[in-house]
N, C-alpha and C positions, 0 to 999 in steps of 0.2 A: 300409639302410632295410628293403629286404625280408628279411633275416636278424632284426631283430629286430624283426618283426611276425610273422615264422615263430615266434619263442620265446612270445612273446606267447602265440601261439595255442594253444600246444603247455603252457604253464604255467598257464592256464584249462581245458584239457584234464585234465590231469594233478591240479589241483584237484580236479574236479565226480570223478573218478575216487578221488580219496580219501575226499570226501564219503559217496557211495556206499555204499564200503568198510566205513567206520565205523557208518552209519547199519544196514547190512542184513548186514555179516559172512558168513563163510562157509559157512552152513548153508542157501546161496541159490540156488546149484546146482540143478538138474532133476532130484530124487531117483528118477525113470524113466528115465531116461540117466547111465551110469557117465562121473562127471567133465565134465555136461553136452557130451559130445562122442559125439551117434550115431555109430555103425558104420554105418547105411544112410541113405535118402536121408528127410527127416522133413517134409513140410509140402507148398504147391504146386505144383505144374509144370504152366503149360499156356500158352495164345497168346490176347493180347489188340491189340483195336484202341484205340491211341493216337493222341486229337486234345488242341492244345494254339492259343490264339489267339494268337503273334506278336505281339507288340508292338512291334517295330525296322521301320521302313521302311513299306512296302504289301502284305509278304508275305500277309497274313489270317492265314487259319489253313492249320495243318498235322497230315494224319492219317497214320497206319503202321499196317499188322501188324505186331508185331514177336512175339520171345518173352515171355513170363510166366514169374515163379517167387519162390514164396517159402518157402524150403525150407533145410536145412541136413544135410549131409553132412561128415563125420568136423569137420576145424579150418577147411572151406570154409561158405562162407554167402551166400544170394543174397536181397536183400530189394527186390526188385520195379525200381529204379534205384540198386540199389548192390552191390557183389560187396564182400566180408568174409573174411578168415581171422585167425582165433582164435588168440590168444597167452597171454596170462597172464589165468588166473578174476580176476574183479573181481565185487562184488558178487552182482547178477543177472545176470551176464552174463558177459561178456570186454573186456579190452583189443587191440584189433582193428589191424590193416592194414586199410584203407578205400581201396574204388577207386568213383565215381560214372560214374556209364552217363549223360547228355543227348545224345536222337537229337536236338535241336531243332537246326534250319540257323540258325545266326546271319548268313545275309546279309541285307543292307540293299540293298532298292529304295526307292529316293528317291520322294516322294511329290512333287517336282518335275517333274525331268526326264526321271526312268524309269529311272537309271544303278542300278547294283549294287555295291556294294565286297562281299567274302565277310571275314566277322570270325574264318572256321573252329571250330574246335569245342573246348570246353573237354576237358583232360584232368585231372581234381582224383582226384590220390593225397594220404593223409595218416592219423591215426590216428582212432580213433574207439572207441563202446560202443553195445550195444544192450542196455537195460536191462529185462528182463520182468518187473518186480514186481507186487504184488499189487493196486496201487493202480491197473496200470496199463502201457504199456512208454514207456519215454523212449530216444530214440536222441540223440546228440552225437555230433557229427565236425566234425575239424580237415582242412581238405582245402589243398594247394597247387598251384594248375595248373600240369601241365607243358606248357600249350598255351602261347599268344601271348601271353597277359595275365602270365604271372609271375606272379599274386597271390595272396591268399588266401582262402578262402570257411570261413568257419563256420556250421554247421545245428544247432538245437535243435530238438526235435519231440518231442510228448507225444500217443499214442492212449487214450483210453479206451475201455472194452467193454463194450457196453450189450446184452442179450441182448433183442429181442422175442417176435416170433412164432413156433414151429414152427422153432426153430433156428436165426431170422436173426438174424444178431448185426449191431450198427451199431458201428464205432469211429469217435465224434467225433474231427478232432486241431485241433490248434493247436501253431504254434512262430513260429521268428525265423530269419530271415539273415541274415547280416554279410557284406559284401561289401569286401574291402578298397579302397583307392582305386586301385590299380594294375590289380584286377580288374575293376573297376566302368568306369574309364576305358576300358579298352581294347575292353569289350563296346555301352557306351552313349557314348562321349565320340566327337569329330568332328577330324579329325588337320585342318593346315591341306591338305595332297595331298587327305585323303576330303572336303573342303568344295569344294574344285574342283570334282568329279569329280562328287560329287552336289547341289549348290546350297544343300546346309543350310550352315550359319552353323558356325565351328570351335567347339568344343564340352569341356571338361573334366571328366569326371562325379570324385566325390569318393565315398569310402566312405559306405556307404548301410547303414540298417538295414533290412529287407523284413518284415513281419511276416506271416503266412500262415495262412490256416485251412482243414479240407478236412474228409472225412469217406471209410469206405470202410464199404460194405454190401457183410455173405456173405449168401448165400444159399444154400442146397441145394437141389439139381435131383435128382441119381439117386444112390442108392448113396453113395461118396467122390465124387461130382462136384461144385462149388461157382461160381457164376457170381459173382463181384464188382466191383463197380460203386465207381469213385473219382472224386473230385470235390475239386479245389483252386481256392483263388484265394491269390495272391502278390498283393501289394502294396506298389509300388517304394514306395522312401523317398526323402527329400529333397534325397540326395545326387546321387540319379540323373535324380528327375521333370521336370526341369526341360530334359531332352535334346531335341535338334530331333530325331534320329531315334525318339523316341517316340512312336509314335501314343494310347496311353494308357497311364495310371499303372499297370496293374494286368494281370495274365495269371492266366489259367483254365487247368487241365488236368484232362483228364480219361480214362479209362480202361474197357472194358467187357472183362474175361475173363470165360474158361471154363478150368476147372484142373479136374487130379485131384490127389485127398490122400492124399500116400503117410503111412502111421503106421508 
């Protein structure tokens, strides 16, 4: 079953990439970077505080320092929670290796009895594209967790770039996640051992659509320095909402850096 919802994913994939292909050809390339592959490091690097509101158990919310970067060096690419290396041009972009970064703690405190099961952490390696056209950037990635859940996740996501004031640019986005059911179950679903242990009721979560809208504002502060401010909400779907360890249908995240911009 999981093999072929791996191809699945992998044959939608492999689609939207030919799509692409056809529609923008290859004169789509960064004609200021030979073979769009810089030689030096291109874009931001800096440290931001990351909070996100929890939605499994009582946990609330959860903030970090962590690093920042959204930059790209030789066939390497780092786009703020996903690490990238570059394989074969496609369109505007590449046919990628995708690795996704979630600092998020998936444990569950029961909002019963106080107990904790730890759900550990996703690891989703898979293929994917980041597409910089004119209209706009689209990214697609096929990811498979090699954590606990075995399953699969697919992300669509579309920024646009809205330039206002004195150099601030706003990129509205909007996209989708598909969560398979192996994935979805193992993060939100209630085993009959975790219904014991924490008094929710045993639980099966089923492939879920999420649908998601966010926005991120640059700013410039000095020089190359740039402050930017990210703002998401996710919104589980049907397959999932329905879990006792949900405290609501829906998770916020958000983000405040400070980066330099290397050209």
């Amino acid at each position: 079953m999981i093999k072929s919802v791996k191809l699945t994913a992998s044959l939608i994939l492999l689609c939207f990439i030919s799509s692409i292909s056809v529609a923008y050809s290859a004169n789509s390339i960064d004609s200021d970077i030979p073979n769009g592959i810089p030689d030096r490091i291109v874009g931001d690097i800096g440290a931001a505080v990351y909070s996100t509101n929890l939605n499994i158990g009582s946990s609330g919310s959860q903030s970090m320092a962590l690093p920042y970067g959204f930059f790209d060096y030789q066939r390497f690419a780092m786009r703020i929670d996903q690490l990238a290396f570059k394989t074969l041009p496609v369109g505007f972009g590449f046919l990628e290796i995708v690795g996704k970064v979630d600092p998020d703690s998936y444990k569950v405190k029961s909002t019963i009895n106080g107990q904790t099961i730890n759900k550990g952490y996703q690891v989703p390696i898979g293929l994917g594209t980041f597409q910089d056209t004119p209209i706009g950037a689209f990214f697609l990635n096929a990811y498979y967790d090699f954590g606990q859940s075995k399953g699969n996740l697919l992300e669509v996501n579309y920024f646009a770039e809205i330039e206002l004031i004195s150099k601030v640019v706003l990129y509205p986005q909007v996209g989708m996640e598909r969560q398979s059911g192996s994935f979805a179950n193992y993060y939100y679903g209630v085993t009959p051992g975790q219904a014991q242990i924490t008094g929710y009721r045993a639980y099966t979560a089923s492939a879920s659509n999420n649908p998601l809208a966010g926005f991120l504002l640059e700013i410039p502060v000095a020089d190359d320095w740039y402050v930017n401010l990210y703002g998401k909400r996710k919104w589980l779907g049907s397959g999932v909402n329905n879990s006792p360890v949900l405290t609501r249908s829906f998770q916020d995240t958000m983000f405040m850096a400070l980066a330099y911009r290397f050209k």
